[in-house]
C-alpha positions in Angstrom: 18.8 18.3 -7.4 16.3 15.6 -7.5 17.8 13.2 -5.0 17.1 16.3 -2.9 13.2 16.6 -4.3 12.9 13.1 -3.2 14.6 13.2 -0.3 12.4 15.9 1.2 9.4 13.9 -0.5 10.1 10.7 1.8 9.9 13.1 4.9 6.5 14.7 4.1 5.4 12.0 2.4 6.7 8.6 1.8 4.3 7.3 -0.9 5.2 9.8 -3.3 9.0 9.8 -2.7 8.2 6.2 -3.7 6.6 7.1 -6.8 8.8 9.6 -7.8 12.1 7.1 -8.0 10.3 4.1 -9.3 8.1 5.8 -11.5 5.4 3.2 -11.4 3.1 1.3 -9.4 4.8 -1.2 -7.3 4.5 -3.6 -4.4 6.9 -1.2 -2.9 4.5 1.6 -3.3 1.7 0.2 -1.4 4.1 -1.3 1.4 4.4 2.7 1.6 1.5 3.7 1.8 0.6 0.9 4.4 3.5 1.9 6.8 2.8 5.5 6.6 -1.0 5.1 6.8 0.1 3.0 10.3 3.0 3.9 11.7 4.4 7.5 9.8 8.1 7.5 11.0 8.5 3.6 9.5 6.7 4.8 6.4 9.6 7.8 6.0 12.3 4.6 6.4 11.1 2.6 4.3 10.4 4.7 1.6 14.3 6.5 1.9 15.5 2.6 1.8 13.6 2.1 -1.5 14.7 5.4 -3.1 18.7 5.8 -2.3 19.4 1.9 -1.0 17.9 0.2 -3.6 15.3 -2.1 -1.4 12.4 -3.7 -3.2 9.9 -5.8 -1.7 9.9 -6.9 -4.9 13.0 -8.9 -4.9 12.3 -9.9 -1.7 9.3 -12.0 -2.9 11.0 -13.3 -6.0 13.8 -14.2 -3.7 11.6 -16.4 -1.7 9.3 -18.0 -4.6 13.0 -19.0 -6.0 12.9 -16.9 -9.1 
């Protein structure tokens, strides 16, 4: 029932299915809201690849820096 909440969150708005599965303040969060603040339909992609794929800019960035 809540993979459905955030499902339907990431269509209306991306941010807060963001929020909702990470449950904190991330880099991933703001990537959200900068996508969906610019471009909506990339915003409701990225924020579905964060919540049920697992992306992180996150580990993106540690992945560069070598961590």
């Amino acid at each position: 029932m809540m993979d459905v909440l955030i499902l339907v969150c990431c269509i209306i708005l991306p941010p807060l299915g963001v929020f909702l599965k990470q449950q904190k303040l991330s880099i991933d969060l703001l990537v959200s809201i900068i996508l969906t603040c610019l471009f909506y339909i990339p915003g409701i992609i990225f924020a579905i690849a964060v919540a049920f794929f697992g992306f992180s800019c996150g580990k993106v960035v540690s992945s560069v820096q070598g961590k």
